[in-house]
N, C-alpha and C positions, 0 to 999 in steps of 0.2 A: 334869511339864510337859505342855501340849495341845498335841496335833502344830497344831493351828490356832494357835497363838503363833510358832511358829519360821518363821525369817524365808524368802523365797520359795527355790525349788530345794530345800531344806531339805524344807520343807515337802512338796514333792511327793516327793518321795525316803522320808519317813517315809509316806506317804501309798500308795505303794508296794509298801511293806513291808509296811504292814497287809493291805492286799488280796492281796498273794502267800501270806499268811498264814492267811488266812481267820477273822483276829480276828473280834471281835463288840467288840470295843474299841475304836473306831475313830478315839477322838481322847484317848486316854489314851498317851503314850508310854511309860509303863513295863509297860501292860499291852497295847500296839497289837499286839508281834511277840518274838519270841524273839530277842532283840539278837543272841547267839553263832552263831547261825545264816544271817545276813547277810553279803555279803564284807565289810562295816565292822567288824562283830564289837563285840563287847560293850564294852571300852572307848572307842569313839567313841560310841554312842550314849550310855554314862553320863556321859561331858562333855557332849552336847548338853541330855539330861537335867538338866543343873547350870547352864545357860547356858553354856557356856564354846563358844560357836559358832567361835572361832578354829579348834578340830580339824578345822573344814570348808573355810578357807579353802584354796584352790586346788584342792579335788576338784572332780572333773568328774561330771556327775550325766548317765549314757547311759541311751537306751531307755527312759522309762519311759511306752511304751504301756499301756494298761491292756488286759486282756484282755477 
């Protein structure tokens, strides 16, 4: 999946991830960041990965100034 596909808040949250990361993958989600190493952890983002966007409804997306 392209983090530029997922839908908004999503979006910025995987967007996030990659820059805290300092991927060079920047719109690849499976290769953007190291899933298990986020507080969402690995199986949130392999449902986002799959479309199954419901794993997100009602999380709250803080902070995500960029550095």
């Amino acid at each position: 999946m392209k983090i530029s596909d997922l839908p908004p808040g999503l979006k910025e949250l995987a967007e996030k991830r990659n820059i805290d990361s300092g991927s060079l993958f920047a719109n690849n989600l499976d290769l953007a960041f190291c899933w298990n190493t986020t507080p969402e952890r690995h199986d949130f983002w392999s449902q986002i990965n799959k479309g199954n966007f419901q794993v997100y409804h009602g999380c709250k997306v803080t902070n995500l100034k960029r550095k």
